[in-house]
ZASE-526463 format. One line per 5 residues: number of its first residue (from 1); their letters; for each residue x negated, y, z of N, C-alpha, C. Coordinates in nm, 3 decimals, padded with zeros to 5 digits. Atoms other than C-alpha are relative to their C-alpha. Example, Ala and Ser with C-alpha at 12.3 -4.5 7.8 and 13.67 -1.06 7.14 Angstrom:
// residues 2
1) as) -00.089,-00.119,00.000,-01.230,-00.450,00.780,-00.090,00.120,00.000; 00.082,-00.119,-00.006,-01.367,-00.106,00.714,00.077,00.109,00.073
END
This chain:
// residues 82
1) xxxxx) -00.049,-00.051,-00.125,-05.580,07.710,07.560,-00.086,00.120,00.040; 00.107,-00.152,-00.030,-05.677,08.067,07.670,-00.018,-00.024,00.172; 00.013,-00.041,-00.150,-05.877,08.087,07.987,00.002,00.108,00.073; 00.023,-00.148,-00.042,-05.898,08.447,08.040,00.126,00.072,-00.074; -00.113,-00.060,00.044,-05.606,08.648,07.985,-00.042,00.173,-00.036
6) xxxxx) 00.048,-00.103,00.047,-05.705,08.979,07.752,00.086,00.105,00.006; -00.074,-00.091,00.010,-05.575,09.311,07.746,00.071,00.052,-00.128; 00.006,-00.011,00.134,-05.437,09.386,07.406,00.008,00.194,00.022; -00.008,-00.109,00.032,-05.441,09.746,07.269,00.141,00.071,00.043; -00.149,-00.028,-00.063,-05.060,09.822,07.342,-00.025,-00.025,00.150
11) xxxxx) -00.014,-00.022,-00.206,-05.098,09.725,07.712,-00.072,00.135,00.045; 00.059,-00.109,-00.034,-05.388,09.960,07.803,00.032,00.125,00.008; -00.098,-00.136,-00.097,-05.323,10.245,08.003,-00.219,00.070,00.047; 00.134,-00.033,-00.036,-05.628,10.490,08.165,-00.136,-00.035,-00.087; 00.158,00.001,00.048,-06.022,10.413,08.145,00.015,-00.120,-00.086
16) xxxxx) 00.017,00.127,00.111,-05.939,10.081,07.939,00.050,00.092,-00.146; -00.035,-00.051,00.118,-05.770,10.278,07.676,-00.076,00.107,-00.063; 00.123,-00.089,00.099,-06.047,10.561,07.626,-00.123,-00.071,00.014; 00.108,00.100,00.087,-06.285,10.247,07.597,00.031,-00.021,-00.093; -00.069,00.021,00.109,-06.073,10.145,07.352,-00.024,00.133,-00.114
21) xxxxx) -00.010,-00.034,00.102,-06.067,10.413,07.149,-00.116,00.026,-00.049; 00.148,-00.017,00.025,-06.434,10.535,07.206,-00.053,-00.129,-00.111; 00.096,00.130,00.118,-06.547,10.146,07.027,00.088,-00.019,-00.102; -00.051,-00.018,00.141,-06.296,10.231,06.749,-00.024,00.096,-00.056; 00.082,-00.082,00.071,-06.466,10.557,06.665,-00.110,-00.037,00.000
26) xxxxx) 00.148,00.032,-00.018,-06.776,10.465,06.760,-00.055,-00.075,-00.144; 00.035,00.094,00.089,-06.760,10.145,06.513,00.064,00.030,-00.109; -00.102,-00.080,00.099,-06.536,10.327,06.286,00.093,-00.152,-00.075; -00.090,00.104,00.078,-06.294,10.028,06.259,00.152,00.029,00.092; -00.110,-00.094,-00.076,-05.927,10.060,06.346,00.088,-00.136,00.088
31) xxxxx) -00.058,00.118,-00.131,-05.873,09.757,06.630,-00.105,-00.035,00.080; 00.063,00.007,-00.065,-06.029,09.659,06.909,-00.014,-00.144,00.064; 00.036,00.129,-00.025,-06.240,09.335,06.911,00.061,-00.076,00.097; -00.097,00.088,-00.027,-06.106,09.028,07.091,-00.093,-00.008,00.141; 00.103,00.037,-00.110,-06.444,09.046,07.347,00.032,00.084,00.082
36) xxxxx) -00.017,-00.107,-00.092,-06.375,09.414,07.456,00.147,-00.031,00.089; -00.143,00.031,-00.067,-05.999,09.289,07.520,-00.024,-00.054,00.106; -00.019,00.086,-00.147,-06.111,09.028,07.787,-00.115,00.080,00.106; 00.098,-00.063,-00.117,-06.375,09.259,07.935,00.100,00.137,00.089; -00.127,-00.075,-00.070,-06.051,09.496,08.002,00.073,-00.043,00.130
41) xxxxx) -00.041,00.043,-00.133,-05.965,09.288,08.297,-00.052,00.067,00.094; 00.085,-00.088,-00.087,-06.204,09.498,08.487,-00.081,00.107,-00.058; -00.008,-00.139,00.098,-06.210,09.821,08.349,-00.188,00.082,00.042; 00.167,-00.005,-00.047,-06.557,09.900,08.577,-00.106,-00.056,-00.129; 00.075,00.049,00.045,-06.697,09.653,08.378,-00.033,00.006,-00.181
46) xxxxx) 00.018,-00.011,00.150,-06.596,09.686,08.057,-00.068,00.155,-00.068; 00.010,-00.130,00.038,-06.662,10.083,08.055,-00.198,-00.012,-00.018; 00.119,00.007,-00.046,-07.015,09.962,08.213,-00.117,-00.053,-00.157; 00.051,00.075,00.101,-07.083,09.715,07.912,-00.008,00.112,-00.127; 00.003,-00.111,00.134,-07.004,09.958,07.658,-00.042,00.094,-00.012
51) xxxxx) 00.140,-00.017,-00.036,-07.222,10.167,07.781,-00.117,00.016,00.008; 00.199,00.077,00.039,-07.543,09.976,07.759,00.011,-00.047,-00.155; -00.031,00.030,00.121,-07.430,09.853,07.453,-00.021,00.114,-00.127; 00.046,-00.137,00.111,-07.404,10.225,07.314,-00.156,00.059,-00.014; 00.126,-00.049,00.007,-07.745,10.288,07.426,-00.102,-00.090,-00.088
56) xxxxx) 00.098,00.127,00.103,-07.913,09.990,07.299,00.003,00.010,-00.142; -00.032,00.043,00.125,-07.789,09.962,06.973,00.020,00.135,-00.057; 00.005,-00.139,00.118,-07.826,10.404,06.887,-00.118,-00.073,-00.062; 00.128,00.007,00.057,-08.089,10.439,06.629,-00.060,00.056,00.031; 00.100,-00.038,-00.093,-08.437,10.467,06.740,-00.117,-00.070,-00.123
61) xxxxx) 00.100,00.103,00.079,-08.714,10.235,06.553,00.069,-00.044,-00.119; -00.126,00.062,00.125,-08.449,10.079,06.380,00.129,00.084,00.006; -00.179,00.010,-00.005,-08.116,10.200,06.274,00.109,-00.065,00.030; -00.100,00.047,-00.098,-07.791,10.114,06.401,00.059,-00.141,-00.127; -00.029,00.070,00.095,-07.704,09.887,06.076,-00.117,-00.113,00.016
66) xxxxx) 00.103,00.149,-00.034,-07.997,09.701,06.133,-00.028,-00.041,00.161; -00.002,00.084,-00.112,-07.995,09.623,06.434,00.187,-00.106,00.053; -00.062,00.053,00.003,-07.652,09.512,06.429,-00.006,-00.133,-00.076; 00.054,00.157,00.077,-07.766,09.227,06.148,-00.028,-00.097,00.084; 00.194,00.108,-00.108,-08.056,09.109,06.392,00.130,-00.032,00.104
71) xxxxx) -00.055,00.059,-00.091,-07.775,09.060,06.648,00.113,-00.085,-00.048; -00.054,00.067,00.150,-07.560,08.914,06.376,-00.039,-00.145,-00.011; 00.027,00.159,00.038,-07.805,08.643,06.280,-00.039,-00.058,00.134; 00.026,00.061,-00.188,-07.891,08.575,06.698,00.102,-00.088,-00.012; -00.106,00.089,-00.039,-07.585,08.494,06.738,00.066,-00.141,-00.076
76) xxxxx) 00.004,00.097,00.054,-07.537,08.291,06.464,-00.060,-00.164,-00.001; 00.091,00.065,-00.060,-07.874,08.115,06.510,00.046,-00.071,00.152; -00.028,00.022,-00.143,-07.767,08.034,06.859,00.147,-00.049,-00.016; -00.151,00.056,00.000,-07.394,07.919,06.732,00.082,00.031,00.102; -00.046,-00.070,-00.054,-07.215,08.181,06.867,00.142,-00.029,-00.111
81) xx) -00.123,-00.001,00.107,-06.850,08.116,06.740,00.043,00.158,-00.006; -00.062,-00.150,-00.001,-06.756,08.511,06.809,-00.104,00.083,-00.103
END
């Protein structure tokens, strides 16, 4: 049962849709994860998240490949089903 009702790629209209495309160049993949969809309910928020997200995770100390791992095995570690 879905508790949160997501935006899919076809709906999006405005600032949800150039989030959308920004974290499909960005990540160079050609759909847009199932997390960013439900953070589309509030377009503030989702623009906000993605964001901090872009800043955090440029390369700096580490590269952007490795630091994606390390958040990779977190989540794993931590039994993250997403």
């Amino acid at each position: 049962m879905t508790l949160l009702r997501s935006v899919s790629e076809a709906e999006a209209t405005g600032k949800v849709k150039e989030v959308f495309e920004d974290i499909k160049a960005t990540k160079e993949i050609d759909f847009v994860p199932k997390f960013w969809q439900a953070l589309a309910n509030n377009p503030d928020h989702l623009e906000a998240t993605w964001q901090k997200l872009k800043v955090v995770m440029k390369p700096g100390k580490l590269d952007g490949l490795t630091k994606e791992i390390i958040a990779s095995a977190v989540s794993i570690t931590n039994g993250c089903t997403y």
